[in-house]
C-alpha positions in Angstrom: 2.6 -5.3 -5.3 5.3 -4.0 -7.2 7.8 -1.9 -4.5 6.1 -3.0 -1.4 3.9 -0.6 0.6 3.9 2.8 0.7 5.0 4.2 4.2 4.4 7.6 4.8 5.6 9.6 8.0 3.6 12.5 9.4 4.6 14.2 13.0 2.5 16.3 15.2 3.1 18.5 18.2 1.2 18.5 21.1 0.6 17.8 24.9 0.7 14.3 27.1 -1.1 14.5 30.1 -1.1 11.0 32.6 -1.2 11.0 36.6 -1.6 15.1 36.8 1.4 16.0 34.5 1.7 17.0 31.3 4.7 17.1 28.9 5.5 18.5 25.4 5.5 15.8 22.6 6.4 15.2 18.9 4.7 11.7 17.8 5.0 10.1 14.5 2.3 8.9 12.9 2.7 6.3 10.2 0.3 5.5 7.0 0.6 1.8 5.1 -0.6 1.0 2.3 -0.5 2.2 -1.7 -2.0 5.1 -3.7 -5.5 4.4 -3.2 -5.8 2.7 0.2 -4.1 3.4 3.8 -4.2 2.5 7.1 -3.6 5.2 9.8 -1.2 4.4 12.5 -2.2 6.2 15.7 -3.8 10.0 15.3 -1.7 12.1 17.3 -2.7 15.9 18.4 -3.5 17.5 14.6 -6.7 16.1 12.5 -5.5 18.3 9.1 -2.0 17.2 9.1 -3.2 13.5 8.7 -6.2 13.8 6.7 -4.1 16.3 4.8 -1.4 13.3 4.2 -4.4 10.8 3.1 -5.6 12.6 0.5 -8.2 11.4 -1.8 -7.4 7.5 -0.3 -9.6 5.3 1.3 -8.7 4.7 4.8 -8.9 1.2 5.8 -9.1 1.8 9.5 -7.7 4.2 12.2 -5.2 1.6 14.4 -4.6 3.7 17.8 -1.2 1.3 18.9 -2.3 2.4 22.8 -4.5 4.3 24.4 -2.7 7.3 25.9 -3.9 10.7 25.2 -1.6 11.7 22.6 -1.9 8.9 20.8 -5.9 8.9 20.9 -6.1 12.5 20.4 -8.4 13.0 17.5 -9.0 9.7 16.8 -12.5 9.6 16.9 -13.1 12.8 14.4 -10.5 10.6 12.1 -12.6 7.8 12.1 -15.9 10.0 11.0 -14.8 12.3 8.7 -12.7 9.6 6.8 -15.5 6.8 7.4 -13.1 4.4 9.2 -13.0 2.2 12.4 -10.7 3.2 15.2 -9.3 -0.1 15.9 -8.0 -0.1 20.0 -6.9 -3.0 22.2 -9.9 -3.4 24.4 -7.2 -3.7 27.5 -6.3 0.4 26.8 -10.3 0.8 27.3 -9.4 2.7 30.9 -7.4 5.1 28.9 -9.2 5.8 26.4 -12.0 6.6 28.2 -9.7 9.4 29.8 -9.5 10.8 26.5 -12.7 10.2 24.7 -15.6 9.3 27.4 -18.5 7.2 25.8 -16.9 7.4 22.3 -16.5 3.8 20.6 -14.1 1.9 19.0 -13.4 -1.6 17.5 -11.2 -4.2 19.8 -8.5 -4.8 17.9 -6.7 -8.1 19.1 -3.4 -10.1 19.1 -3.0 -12.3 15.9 -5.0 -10.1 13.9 -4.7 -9.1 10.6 -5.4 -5.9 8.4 -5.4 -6.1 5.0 -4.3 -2.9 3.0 -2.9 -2.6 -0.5 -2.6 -6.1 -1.2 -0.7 -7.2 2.4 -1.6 -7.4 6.0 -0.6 -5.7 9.0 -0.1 -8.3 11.9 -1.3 -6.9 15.1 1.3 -8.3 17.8 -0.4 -7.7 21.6 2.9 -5.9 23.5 1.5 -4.6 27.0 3.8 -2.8 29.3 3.3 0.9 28.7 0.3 0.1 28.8 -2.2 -2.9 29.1 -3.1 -2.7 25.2 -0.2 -1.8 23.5 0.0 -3.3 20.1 2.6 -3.1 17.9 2.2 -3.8 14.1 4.1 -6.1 12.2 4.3 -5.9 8.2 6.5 -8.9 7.1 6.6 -8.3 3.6 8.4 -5.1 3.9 10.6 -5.8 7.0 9.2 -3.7 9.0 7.4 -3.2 12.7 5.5 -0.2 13.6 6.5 0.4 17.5 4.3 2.6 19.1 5.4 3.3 22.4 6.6 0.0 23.1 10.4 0.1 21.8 12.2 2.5 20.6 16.0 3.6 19.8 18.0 3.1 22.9 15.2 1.2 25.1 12.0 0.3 26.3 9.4 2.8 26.2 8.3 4.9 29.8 6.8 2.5 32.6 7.2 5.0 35.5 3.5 5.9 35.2 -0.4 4.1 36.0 -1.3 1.4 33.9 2.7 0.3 33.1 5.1 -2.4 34.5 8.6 -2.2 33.6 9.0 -6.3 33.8 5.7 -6.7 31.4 7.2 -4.5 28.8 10.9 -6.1 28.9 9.0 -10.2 27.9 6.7 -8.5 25.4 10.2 -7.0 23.5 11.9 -10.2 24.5 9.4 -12.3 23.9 7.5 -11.0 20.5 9.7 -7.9 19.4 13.3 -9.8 19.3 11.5 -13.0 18.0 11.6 -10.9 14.5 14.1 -11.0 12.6 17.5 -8.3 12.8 16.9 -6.4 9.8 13.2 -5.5 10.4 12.9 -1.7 10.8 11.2 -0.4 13.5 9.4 2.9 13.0 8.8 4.0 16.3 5.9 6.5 18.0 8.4 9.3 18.9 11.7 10.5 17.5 13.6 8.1 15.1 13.9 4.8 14.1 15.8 1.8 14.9 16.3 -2.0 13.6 15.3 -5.4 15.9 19.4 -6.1 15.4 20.5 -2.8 16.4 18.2 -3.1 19.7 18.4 -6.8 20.9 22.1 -7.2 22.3 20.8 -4.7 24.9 18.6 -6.2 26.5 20.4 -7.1 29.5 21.3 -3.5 29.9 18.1 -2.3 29.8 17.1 -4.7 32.6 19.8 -4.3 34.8 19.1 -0.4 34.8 15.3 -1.3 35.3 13.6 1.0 33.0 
């Protein structure tokens, strides 16, 4: 494939709401893949603004990288107006259900791989924010699709239910910095990063414990 995927970036505004609070949010979400096929990375808050970015492609599948609220949002109208799975680790279940009560999706596990436009997204299992975080790796491009697992400057939040702080710092040590420096990371808030610029802080980011 001539160029290498197509990455598009659409952000949404909207509310995350976890242990009786609620906080104001802008989320990234990401769509892979060429002029006639896409995968949808999360489906944040604003149904239109994504379907709006599709356009006349075929949507491969609807991959929800965790199961928190604003990252769930309107996944499930996604997935039938565009006549796509919603793909969720089945360890976010608890979550989603939160969200979304008796509405289905597909398990989506570690190791897996979805094909779009001629590559495949890796699905590498990251728990920490939460039990099923995945993050998405696309090797041909360089490239890792975060969610809320890394971001610039650290780890994502673990100071709510469902998260451990010392299960999120060996999923970035262990799978995330196992990459190689120059993959980009486009992360589920705010901007992105690369593996390189984020690994020699590791022992910062442990030492401050979160």
């Amino acid at each position: 494939m001539s160029g290498g995927p197509r990455i598009d970036r659409v952000v949404t505004s909207g509310v995350f709401e976890l242990d009786g609070g609620s906080w104001a949010v802008d989320n990234n979400i990401w769509l892979v893949g060429d002029d006639d096929e896409v995968v949808i990375v999360d489906a944040a808050h604003d149904e239109h603004a994504i379907t709006e970015a599709v356009g006349g492609r075929r949507v491969v599948a609807v991959v929800c990288t965790h199961g928190h609220n604003d990252h769930v949002t309107v996944a499930p109208q996604l997935g039938a107006r565009l006549d796509a799975p919603v793909l969720l680790h089945p360890g976010d279940r608890e979550l989603w259900e939160m969200t979304h009560p008796g509405r289905r999706f597909r398990n989506v596990e570690d190791g897996e791989r979805i094909a779009v436009a001629g590559t495949d997204l890796e699905v590498l299992h990251t728990p920490g924010h939460s039990p099923g975080s995945v993050c998405l790796h696309l090797p041909e491009a360089k490239t890792l699709f975060s969610g809320d697992t890394l971001f610039a400057g650290g780890p994502g939040a673990t100071g709510r239910s469902f998260s451990s702080f010392p299960t999120i710092i060996s999923s970035i040590e262990g799978r995330l910095f196992a990459l190689p420096e120059d993959t980009r990371v486009h992360t589920g808030h705010g901007d992105g990063t690369t593996i390189g610029t984020e690994a020699p802080h590791l022992a910062e980011w442990i030492a401050r414990g979160h």
